[in-house]
N, C-alpha and C positions, 0 to 999 in steps of 0.2 A: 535301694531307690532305683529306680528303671530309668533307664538315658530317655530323654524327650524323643521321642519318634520324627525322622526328617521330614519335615512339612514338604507337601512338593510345592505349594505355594509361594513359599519363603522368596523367591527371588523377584517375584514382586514387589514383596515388601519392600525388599532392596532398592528398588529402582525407585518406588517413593521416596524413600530416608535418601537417595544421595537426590530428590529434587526439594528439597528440604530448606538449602539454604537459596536456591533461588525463589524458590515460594517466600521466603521471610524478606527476600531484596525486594520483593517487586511487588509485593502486597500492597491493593491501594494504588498503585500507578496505573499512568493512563498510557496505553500503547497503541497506536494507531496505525493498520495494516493496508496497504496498497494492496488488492485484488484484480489478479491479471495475467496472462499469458493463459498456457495451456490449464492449467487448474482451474478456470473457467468456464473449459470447453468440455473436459474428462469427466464423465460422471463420477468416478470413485474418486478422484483427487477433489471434485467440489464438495463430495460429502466430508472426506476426510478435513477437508479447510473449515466446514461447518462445524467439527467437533472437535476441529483445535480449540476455535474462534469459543467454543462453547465453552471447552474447559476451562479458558483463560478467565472467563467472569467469573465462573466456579470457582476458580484457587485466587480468585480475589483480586485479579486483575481488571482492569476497565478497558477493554477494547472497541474501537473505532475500526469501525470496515469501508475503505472509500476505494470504489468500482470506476474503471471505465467498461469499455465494449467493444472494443476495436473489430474485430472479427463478426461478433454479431451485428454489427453497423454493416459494414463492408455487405455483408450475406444481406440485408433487406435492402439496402441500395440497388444491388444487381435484382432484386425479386421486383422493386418495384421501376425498373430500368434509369434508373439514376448510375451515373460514374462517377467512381470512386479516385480521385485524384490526389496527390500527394507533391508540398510543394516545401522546399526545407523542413524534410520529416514530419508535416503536422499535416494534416484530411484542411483539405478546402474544402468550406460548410457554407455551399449555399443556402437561402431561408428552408427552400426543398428539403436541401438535405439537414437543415439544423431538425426541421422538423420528427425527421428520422431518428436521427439522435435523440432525441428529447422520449420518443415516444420508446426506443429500444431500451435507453437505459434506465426509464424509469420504468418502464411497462413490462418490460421484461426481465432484463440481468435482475434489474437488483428484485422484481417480486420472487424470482425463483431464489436468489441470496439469503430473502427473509422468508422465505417459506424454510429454505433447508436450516436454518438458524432454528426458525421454532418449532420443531420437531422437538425439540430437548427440550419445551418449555417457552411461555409467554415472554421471551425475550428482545427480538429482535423489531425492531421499527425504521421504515424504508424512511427516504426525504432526500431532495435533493439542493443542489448549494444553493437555489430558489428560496427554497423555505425558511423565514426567517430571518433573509439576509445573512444566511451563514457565508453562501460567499459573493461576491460583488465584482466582476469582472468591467474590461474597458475594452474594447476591440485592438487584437492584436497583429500587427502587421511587422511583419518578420522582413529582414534584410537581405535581398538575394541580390549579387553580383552588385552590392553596392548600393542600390534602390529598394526604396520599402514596396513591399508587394501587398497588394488588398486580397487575403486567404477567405476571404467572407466571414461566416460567424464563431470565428476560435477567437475565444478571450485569455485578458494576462489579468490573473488576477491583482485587483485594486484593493481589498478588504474581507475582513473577516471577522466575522458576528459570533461567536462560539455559544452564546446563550441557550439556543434551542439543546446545541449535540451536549453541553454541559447536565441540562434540565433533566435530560434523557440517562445520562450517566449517574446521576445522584439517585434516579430513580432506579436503578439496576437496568438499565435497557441498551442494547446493541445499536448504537445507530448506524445505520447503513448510509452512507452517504453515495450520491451518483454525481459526477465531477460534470457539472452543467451548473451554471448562472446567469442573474440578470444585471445589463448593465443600469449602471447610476445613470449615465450621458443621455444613452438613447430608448431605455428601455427593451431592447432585445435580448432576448436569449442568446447566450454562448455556448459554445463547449470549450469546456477546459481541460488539457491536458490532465488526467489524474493522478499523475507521479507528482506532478505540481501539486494539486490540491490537496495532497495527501500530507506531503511536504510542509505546506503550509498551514494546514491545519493541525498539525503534528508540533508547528512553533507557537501558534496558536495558545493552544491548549496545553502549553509547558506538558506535555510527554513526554517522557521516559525515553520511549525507543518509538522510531521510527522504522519498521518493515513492511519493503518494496518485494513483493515477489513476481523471479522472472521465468523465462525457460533458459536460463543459462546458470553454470555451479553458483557464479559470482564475478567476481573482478578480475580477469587474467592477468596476468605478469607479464606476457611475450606474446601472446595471440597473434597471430595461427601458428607461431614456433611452439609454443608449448603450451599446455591448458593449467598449468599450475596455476592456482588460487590464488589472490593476495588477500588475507585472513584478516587483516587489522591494517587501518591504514588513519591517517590525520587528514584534516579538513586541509591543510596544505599542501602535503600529498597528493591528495586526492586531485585538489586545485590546480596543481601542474599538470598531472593526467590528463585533463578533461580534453585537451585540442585534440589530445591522440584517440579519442575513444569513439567507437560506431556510432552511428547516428541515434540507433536505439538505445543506448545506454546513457545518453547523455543527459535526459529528462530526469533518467533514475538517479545517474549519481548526482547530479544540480540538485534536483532535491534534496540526496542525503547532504549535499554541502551546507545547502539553506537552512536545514533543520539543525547541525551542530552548530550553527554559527547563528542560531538563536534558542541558545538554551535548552534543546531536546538531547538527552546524554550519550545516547546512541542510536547510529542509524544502520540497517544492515539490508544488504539486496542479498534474498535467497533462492534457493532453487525451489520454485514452486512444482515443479514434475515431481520431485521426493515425496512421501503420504508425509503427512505428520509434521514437515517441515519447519513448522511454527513452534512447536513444541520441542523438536530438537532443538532447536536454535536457542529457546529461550532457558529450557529446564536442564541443559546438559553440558558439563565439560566439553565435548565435540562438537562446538557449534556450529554450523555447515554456512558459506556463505564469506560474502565478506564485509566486516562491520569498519565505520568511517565513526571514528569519535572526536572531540574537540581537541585543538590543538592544546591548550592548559593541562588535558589530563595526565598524569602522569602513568608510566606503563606499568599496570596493573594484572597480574596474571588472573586467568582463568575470568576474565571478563566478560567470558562468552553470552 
């Protein structure tokens, strides 16, 4: 009998059979992906985020993609000579500039999102937290040195309709969501933080997992003394953290806290500069990032 000849292909195979038992966990679940930082801006990291996001419905996941814009706001603001202002970490959005927003993030980010989605196929369909009343914002006025400040059109979200992004999901379809709404009060447009709304709608829609991608590894332990990771961490944890953490991070990890402490099973902020990111994180012993689970759960190896 002749030895089987070594396939040079074989270690492919490999790499499917050990993503095997996370294709069998996550089959069916819904996971909703905060899109943002430099893998926005990188033409090869947004394709690569596109055929994550792609393979995810493939292997039978239901993925949510909710976009802000930050940088491409900021670039048509100065093109069209509006300033860009920042007041407790959030863009003060006069109607001028809600306008911008409104017209960047649905007019741009996200048609380029759902154009790179459907390359792989009729999948993807844009909308934004307007549509449908998926989200319902109130004007948000933030606490600075004590007094509430009028930031103009940035909303906190009030509600959330999941009906339409659900409709879209049963249908096999990507919805792309863009973190902008209308208020109940006054009827104006907001912008909403999208770590928030991503967050929220990740509670929402009882998801599975919630991931935030940023340009940083994950969660530092010592920052700026050491760049060590914190890999796993509890909503309590996490919770005492939060006074100490940069201004930009706080949205991300408020979110992941909101999401474990309403039922979404895991939340994880990853490094979106890495290709592929998404799918290490989800399909691989080495999960890259750092993941915030409920405080009940108990510690569970290889949870990645």
């Amino acid at each position: 009998m002749t030895t089987a000849r070594k396939h040079t292909a074989l270690p492919k195979a490999q790499i499917l059979i050990e993503a095997l038992p996370w294709l069998t966990r996550h089959n069916g679940k819904t996971v909703v992906i905060k899109f943002g930082g430099n893998a926005m801006i990188d033409e090869e990291l947004k394709a690569a985020f596109a055929q994550d996001v792609v393979f995810l419905r493939q292997a039978g996941l239901k993925p949510v993609v909710v976009h802000g814009g930050g940088p491409q706001i900021s670039a048509q603001l100065d093109k069209q000579g509006l300033v860009s202002e920042f007041k407790a970490g959030l863009r003060v959005t006069t109607p001028e500039a809600m306008d911008v927003v409104r017209m960047v993030l649905a007019g741009q980010v996200q048609r380029e999102l759902v154009g790179l989605l459907n390359q792989h196929g009729p999948l993807a369909v844009g909308m934004t937290g307007e549509d449908a009343h998926t989200i319902t914002a109130t004007q948000h006025r933030p606490t600075i040195d004590g007094e509430l400040v009028d930031i103009g059109r940035v909303g906190e979200i009030t509600a959330i309709d999941t009906g339409a992004i659900q409709a879209l999901l049963d249908d096999g379809r990507i919805p792309v969501v863009s973190s902008i709404a209308r208020s109940a009060d006054d009827n104006h447009v907001y912008n909403v933080n999208a770590d928030t709304a991503a967050a929220a709608l990740a509670a929402a829609l009882n998801a599975e997992t919630l991931m935030v991608l940023t340009d940083v590894e994950g969660l530092y332990e010592d920052w700026p003394n050491s760049d060590d990771v914190i890999s796993r961490l509890t909503a309590t944890e996490l919770e005492k953290l939060l006074p100490e953490l940069s201004s930009g991070m706080v949205p991300k990890m408020q979110g992941c806290l909101h999401a474990v402490r309403n039922g979404v099973e895991t939340a994880r902020v990853i490094d979106g500069r890495v290709q592929h990111s998404i799918l290490l994180e989800i399909f691989t012993d080495e999960g890259i990032g750092t993941m915030v689970v409920p405080d009940a759960q108990p510690d569970a190896q290889g949870e990645s």
